[in-house]
Structure formats: structure tokens, C-alpha cells
SESE-629534 format. One line per field, with one value per residue (C-alpha): residue number from 0; x, y, z. Coordinates in steps of 0.05 Angstrom, whole numbers, plus 5000, padded with zeros to 4 digits. Layout:
<rs>
i = NUM_...
c1 = X_...
c2 = Y_...
c3 = Z_...
</rs>
This chain:
<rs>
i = 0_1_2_3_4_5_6_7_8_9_10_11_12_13_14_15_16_17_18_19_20_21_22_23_24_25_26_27_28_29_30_31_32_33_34_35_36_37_38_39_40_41_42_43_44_45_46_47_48_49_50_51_52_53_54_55_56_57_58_59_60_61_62_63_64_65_66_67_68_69_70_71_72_73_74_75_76_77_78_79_80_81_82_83_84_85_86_87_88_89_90_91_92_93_94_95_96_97_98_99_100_101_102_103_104_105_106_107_108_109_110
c1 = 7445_7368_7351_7416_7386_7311_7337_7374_7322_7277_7314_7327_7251_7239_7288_7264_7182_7215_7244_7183_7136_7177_7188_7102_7096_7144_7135_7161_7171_7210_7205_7256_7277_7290_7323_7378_7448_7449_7388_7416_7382_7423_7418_7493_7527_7579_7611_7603_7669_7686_7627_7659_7711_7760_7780_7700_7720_7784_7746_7693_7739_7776_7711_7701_7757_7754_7689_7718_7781_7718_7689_7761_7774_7705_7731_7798_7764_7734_7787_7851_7923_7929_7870_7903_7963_7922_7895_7955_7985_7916_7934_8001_7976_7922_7972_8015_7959_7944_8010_8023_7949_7986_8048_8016_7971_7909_7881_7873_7803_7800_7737
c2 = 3845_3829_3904_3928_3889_3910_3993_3973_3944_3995_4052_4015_4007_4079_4116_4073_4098_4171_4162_4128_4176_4238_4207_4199_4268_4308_4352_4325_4392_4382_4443_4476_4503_4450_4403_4464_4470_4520_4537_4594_4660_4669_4636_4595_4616_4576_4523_4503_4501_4576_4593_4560_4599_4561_4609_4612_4526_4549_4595_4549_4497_4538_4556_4482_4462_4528_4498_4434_4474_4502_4442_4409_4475_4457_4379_4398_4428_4354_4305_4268_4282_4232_4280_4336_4311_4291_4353_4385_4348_4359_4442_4432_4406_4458_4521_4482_4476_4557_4572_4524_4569_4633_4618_4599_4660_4630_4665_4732_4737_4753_4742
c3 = 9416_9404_9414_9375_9313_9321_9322_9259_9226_9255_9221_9155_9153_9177_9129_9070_9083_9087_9022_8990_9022_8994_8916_8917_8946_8907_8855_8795_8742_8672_8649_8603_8666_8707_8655_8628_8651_8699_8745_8781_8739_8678_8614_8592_8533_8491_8530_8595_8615_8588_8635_8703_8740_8772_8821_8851_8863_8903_8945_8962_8979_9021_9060_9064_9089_9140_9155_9173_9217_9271_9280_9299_9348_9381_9383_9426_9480_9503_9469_9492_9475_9410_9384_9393_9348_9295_9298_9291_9240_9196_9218_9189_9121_9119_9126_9075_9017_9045_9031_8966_8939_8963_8927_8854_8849_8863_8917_8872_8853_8780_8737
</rs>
């Protein structure tokens, strides 16, 4: 229990010099730049929620949530059989949101 308590502490201790160590070091910019809106090459005009494309959130959640599908595959190969039914019931409620996005329209990509 001793030794339990000293890696705790340990890693508390470790993980808070990281974090110190990396606010002293790090660059601190404010530019006009860094402080806008959007910091991915183009400059936003009007509002910023005529600029956001809802459809470019769906498809990124979707790869998400694909994302999180693999690493469940992977997890079958070494589990137990109450695993395996969770997994399928999380399969089930994937292919139903799939299907509930297929059947509203919102897996056509329109800009």
C-alpha cells in the first residue's frame, strides 16, 4: 500500500514539474495572429457561425466514432463473452445513428 502511495505521489509530483517546466519554456506569441478567430490560413468574414459547416462536424464525428469502432475490433480478439455483448450492443447503436444520418440527408457533402 506504502509503495502504491509513493508512485502516486511520485507521478503527481512528476506531471506537475512537466507542466511547470513547459509554461516557463514556452513561447508565449500574441500576435494578431494568434489571438483571431480562426488560425487555419484564411482570414473570417461576417459571422462566425455563417463560416462553420455543419456537415464538416458530422463527418468528423463519424471518423471519430469509426475511430473508436477499430480499437473495439482490436479489443475482441483478447476479451471475454460479456465484452463481446457490449460490444455488440455499442455496434447496434452505431449502425442505428449511421442509418438515422443516412435517412435525414446528412451524409451528402454540400458546401
Amino acid at each position: 500500500m506504502l509503495t502504491l502511495i509513493m508512485v502516486l505521489l511520485f507521478t503527481l509530483v512528476l506531471l506537475l514539474a512537466f507542466y511547470v517546466i513547459n509554461f516557463i519554456l514556452s513561447i508565449k506569441d500574441m500576435g494578431k495572429n494568434k489571438l483571431s478567430a480562426f488560425e487555419c490560413g484564411f482570414v473570417s468574414v461576417g459571422k462566425i457561425q455563417n463560416s462553420f459547416s455543419i456537415h464538416f462536424f458530422i463527418m468528423m464525428l463519424m471518423f471519430v466514432i469509426f475511430d473508436l469502432e477499430i480499437v473495439m475490433f482490436l479489443g475482441i480478439l483478447v476479451s471475454d463473452i460479456s465484452s463481446y455483448i457490449s460490444f455488440l450492443m455499442m455496434f447496434v447503436f452505431i449502425l442505428g445513428g449511421f442509418y438515422m444520418e443516412w435517412w435525414y440527408g446528412k451524409l451528402v457533402w454540400v458546401i
